[in-house]
C-alpha positions as CSV (number, residue, x, y, z in Angstrom):
1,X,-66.6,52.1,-77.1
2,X,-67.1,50.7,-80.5
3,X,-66.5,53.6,-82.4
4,X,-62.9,56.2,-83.4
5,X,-63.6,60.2,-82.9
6,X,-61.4,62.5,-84.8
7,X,-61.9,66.3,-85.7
8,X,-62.7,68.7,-88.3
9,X,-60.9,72.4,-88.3
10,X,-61.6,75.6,-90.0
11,X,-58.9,77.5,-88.6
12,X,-61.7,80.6,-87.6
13,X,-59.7,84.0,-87.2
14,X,-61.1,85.8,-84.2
15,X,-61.7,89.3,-83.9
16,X,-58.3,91.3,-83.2
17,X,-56.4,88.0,-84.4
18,X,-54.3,87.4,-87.3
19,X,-54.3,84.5,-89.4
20,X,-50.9,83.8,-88.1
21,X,-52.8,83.4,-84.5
22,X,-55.4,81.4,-85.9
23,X,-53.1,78.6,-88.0
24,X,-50.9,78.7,-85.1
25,X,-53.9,78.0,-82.7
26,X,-54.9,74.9,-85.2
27,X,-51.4,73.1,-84.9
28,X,-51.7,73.6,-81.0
29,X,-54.7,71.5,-81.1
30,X,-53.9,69.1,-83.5
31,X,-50.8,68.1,-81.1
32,X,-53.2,68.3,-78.3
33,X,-55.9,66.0,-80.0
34,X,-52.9,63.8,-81.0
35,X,-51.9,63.4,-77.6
36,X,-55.8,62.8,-76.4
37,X,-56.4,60.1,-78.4
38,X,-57.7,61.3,-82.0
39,X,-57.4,59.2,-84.9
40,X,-57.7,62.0,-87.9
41,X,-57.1,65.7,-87.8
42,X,-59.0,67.6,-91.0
43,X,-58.4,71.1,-92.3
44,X,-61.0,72.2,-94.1
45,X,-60.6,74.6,-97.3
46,X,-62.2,78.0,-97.5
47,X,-61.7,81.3,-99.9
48,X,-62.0,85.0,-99.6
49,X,-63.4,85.0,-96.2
50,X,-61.7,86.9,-93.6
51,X,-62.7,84.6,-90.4
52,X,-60.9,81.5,-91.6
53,X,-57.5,81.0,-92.0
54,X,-57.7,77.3,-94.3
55,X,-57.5,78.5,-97.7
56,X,-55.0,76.0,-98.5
57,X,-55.8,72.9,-96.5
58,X,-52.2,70.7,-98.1
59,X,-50.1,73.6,-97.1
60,X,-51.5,73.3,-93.3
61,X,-51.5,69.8,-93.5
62,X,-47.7,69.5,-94.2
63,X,-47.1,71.6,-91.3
64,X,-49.4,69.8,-89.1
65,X,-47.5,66.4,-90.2
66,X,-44.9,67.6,-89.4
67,X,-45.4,69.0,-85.8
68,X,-46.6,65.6,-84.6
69,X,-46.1,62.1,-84.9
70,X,-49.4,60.1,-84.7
71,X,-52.6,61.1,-85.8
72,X,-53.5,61.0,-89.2
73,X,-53.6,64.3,-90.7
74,X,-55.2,65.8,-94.1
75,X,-58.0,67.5,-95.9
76,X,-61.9,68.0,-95.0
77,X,-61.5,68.8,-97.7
78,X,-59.9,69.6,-101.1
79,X,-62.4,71.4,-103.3
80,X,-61.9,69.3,-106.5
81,X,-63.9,72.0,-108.7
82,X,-61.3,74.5,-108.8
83,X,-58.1,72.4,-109.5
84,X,-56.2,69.9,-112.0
85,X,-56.5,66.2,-110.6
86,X,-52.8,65.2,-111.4
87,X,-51.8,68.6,-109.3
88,X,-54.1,67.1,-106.3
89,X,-52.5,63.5,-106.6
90,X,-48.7,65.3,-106.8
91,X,-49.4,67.4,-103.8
92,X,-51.1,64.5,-101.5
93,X,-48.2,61.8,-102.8
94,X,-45.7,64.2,-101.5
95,X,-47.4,64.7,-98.8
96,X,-47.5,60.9,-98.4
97,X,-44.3,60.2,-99.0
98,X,-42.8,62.7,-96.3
99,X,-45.3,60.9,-93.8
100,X,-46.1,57.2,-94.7
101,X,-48.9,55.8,-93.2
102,X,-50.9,59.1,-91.9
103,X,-52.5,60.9,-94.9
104,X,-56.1,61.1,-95.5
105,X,-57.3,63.0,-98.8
106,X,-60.5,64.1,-98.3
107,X,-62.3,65.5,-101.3
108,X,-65.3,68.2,-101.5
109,X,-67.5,69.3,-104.5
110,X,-68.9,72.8,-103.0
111,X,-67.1,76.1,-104.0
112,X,-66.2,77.3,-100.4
113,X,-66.0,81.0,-101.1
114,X,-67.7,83.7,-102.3
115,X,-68.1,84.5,-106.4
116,X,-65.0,86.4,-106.5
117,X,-63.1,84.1,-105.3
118,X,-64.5,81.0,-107.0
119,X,-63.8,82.7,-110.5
120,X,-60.0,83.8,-109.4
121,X,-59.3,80.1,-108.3
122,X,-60.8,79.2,-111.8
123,X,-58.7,81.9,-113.7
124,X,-58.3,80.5,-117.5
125,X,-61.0,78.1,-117.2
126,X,-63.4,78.3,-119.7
127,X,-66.6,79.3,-118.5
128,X,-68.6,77.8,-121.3
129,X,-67.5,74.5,-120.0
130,X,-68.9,73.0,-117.0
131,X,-66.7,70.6,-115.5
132,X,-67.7,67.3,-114.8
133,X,-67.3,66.6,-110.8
134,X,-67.4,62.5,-111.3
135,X,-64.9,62.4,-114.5
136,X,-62.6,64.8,-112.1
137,X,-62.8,62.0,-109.3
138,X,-62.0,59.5,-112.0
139,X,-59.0,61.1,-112.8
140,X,-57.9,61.6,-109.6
141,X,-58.4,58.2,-108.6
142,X,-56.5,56.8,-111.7
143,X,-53.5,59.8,-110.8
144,X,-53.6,58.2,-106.9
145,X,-53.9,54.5,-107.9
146,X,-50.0,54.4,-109.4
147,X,-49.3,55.4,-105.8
148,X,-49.9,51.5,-104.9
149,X,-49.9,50.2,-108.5
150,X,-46.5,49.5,-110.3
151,X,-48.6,49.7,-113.6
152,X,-48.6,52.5,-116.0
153,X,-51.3,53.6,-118.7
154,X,-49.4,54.9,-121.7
155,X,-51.6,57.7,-121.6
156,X,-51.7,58.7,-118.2
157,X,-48.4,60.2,-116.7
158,X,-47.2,59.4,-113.0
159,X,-48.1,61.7,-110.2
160,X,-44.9,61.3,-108.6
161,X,-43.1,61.2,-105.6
162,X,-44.9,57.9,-105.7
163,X,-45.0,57.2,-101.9
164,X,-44.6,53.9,-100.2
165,X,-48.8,53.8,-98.5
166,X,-51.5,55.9,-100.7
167,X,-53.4,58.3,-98.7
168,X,-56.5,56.7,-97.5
169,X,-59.1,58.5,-99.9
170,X,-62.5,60.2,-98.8
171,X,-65.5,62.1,-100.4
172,X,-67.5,64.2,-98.6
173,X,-71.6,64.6,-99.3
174,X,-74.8,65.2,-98.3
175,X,-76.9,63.2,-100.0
176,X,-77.1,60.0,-102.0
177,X,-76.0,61.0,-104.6
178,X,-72.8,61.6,-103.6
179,X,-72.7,58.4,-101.6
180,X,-73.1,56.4,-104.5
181,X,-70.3,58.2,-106.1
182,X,-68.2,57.1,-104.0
183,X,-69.3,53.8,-103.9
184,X,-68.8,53.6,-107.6
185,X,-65.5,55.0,-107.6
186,X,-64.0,53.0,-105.0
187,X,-64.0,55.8,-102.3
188,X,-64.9,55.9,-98.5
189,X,-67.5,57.9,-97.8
190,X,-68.2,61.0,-95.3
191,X,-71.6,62.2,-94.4
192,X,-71.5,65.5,-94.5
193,X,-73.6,66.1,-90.8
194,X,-73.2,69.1,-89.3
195,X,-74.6,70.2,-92.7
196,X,-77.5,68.4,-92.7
197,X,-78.6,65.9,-89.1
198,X,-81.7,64.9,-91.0
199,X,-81.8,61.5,-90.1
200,X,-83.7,59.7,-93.1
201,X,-80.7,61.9,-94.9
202,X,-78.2,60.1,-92.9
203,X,-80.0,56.7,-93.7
204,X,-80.7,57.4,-97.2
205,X,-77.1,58.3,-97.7
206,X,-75.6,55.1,-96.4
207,X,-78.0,52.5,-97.7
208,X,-76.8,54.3,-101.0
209,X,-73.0,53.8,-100.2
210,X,-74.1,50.2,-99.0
211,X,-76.3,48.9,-102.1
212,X,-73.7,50.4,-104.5
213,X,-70.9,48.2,-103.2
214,X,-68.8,51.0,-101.6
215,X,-65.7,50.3,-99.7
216,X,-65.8,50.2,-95.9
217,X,-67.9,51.7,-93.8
218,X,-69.4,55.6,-94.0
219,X,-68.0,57.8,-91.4
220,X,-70.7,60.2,-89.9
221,X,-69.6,64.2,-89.3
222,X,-71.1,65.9,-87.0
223,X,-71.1,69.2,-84.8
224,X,-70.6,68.6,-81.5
225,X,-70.0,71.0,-78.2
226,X,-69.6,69.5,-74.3
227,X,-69.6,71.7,-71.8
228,X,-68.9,71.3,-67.9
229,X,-73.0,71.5,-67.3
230,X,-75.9,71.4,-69.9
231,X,-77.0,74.9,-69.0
232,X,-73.6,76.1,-70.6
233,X,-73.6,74.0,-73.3
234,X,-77.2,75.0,-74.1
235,X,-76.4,78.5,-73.7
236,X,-73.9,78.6,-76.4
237,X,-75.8,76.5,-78.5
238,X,-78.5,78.8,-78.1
239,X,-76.4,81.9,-80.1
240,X,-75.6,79.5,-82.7
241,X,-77.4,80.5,-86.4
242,X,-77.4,79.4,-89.8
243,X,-77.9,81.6,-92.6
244,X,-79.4,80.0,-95.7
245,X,-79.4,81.7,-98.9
246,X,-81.7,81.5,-101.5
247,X,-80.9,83.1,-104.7
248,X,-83.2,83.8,-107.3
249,X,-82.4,81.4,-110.3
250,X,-82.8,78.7,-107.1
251,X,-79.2,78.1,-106.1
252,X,-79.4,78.0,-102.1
253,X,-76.2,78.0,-99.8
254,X,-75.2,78.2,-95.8
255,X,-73.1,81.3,-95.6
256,X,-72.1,82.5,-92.0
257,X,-74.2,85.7,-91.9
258,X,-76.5,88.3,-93.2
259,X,-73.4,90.5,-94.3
260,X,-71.9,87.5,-95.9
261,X,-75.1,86.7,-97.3
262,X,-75.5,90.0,-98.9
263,X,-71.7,90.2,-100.1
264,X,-72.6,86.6,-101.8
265,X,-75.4,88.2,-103.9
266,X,-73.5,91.0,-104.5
267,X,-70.4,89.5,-105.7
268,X,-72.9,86.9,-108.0
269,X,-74.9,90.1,-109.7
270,X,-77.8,89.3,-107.7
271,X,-80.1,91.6,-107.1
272,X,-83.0,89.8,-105.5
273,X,-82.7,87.2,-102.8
274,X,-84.2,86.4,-99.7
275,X,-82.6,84.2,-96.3
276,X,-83.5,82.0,-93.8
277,X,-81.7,81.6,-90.1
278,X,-81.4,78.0,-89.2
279,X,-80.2,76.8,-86.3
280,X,-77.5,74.4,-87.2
281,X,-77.8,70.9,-86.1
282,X,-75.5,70.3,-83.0
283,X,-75.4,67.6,-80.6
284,X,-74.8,69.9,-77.3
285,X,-74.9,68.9,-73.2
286,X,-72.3,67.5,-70.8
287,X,-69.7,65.4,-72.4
288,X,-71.9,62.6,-70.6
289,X,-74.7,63.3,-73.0
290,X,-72.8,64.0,-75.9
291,X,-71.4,60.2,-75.7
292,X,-74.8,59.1,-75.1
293,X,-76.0,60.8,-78.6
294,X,-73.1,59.6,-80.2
295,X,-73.6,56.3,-79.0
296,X,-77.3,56.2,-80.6
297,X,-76.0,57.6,-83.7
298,X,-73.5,54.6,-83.4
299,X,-76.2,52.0,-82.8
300,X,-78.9,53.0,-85.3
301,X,-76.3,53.5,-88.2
302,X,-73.7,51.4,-87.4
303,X,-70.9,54.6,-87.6
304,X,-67.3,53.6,-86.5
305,X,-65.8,56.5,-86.9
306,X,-67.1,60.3,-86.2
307,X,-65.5,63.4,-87.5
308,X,-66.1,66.1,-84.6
309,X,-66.6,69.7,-86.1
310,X,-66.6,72.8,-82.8
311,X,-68.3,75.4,-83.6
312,X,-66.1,78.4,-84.1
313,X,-68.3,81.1,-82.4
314,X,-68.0,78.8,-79.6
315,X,-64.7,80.9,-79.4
316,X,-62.3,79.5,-75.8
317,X,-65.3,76.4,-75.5
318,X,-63.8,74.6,-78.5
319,X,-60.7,73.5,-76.3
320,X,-62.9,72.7,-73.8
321,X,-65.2,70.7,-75.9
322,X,-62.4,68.2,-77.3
323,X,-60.9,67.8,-74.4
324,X,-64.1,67.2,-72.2
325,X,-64.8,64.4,-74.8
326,X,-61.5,62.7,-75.1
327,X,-61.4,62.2,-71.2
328,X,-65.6,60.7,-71.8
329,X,-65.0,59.3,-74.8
330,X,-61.5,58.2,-75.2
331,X,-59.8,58.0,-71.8
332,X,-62.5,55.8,-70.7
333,X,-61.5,53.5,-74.0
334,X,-58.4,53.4,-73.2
């Protein structure tokens, strides 16, 4: 095996569960994908949805450091949109510092909530001002860079603790355009696909990271579910959906539902909208035949490093998915 697997975690809050279950479920795993053989362990950050649990992926992600030793733990990731740079840098260096060597910042553009929730995150911004996602990067990059860099700009204050290894930095996208953002700001890039397995997307995207001079090499997200036989795997694939939303003035999201979808338009003063089910792209079958797709993906892009999302409706499978794969994947590495 040529290539590193680690995971991605929504913390999903199952029905009769609290949140308290749900975050206490995600530390579980991350010791048990730690133990298994996982490089990274990512919380992702959602708002104002009652089936996750990650609204605050740094707060998790302190915990998570500290309830293991090993595996590289942080963000998949922090939604730059609705917070100040320096904050992000402060929170991530002290992060950092409390666990040298095993902090990944991982950096997201989308909203990850619904309207109400977008505009209480963004309380005392002003709306008239649309906030520029790339000069926010910048800044964040210029906040982290004192982390390594004993130099000061006299206009620029320090985003201290100022810990001994940066985080290792990441931005997450979909598209070329985001891929050459990275590139130009000195970021690794993530390829955001269990969004979107289009592969001319995929390609697109990291020729784009490539040309542009990024550093590294792009990592490659993808959904993923092994199961014992491909008849279950396929099964529980099968109940798997997509909602797409398209709003009238031609914003289009993926929300989880047709409730959600409806609360969405609702909450955004939306009165006419229409959605689309899609089934999401997931690479499903025997851990046997998961490797072998990874292993392609591997070849024709030339991805060293994949970032495993579960599916969360696959509800008791997730377990078994990871660990199917570490003993295919990893075990036989090792």
């Amino acid at each position: 095996m040529t290539y590193r697997l680690s995971l991605l975690e929504k913390s999903p809050v199952f029905d009769g569960e609290t949140g308290s279950i749900a975050l206490a479920r995600s530390v579980a795993l991350a010791q048990n994908a730690e133990r298994w053989g996982y490089h990274r362990f990512w919380v992702a950050e959602h708002h104002g949805m009652a089936g996750v649990a990650s609204s605050s992926p740094e707060v998790l992600a302190a915990y998570i450091l500290a309830s293991t030793s090993r595996i590289r733990v942080g963000s998949g990731g922090v939604l730059l949109q609705h917070y100040s740079p320096y904050k992000v840098a402060e929170n991530f260096h002290v992060l950092a510092s409390l666990a040298p060597g095993r902090v990944d910042l991982g950096i997201g553009k989308a909203p990850g909530g619904l309207p109400l929730a977008t505009r209480a995150l963004q309380w005392g911004h002003d709306p008239a001002v649309r906030r520029d996602f790339s000069a926010q990067l910048r800044q964040l990059g210029a906040y982290l860079d004192h982390g390594t860099d004993s130099g000061q700009a006299a206009d620029r204050p320090l985003a201290t603790p100022l810990p001994p290894e940066a985080p290792q930095c990441f931005l997450l996208g979909g598209g070329p355009e985001s891929a050459r953002l990275a590139a130009e700001q000195g970021w690794q890039f993530v390829f955001a696909g269990q969004l979107n397995g289009d592969h001319a997307a995929i390609e697109a995207s990291i020729t784009a990271f490539v040309k542009a001079g990024g550093p590294g090499t792009p990592l490659l997200a993808v959904t993923a579910l092994a199961a014992e036989s491909s008849e279950e795997a396929e099964r529980i694939a099968d109940g798997l959906q997509i909602v797409r939303l398209h709003l009238d003035d031609g914003q289009a999201l993926n929300v989880g539902s047709e409730e959600q979808a409806a609360e969405y338009a609702r909450q955004a003063g939306v009165t006419s909208y229409r959605t689309e089910l899609r089934r999401p792209s997931i690479v499903a079958g025997t851990p046997a035949r998961v490797r072998r797709e990874l292993d392609a993906l591997h070849r024709r892009f030339g991805i060293a490093e994949f970032i495993l999302d579960t599916p969360a409706a696959a509800r008791q499978q997730r377990l078994t998915s990871i660990a199917l794969l570490a003993d295919e994947v990893l075990a036989a590495a090792a």
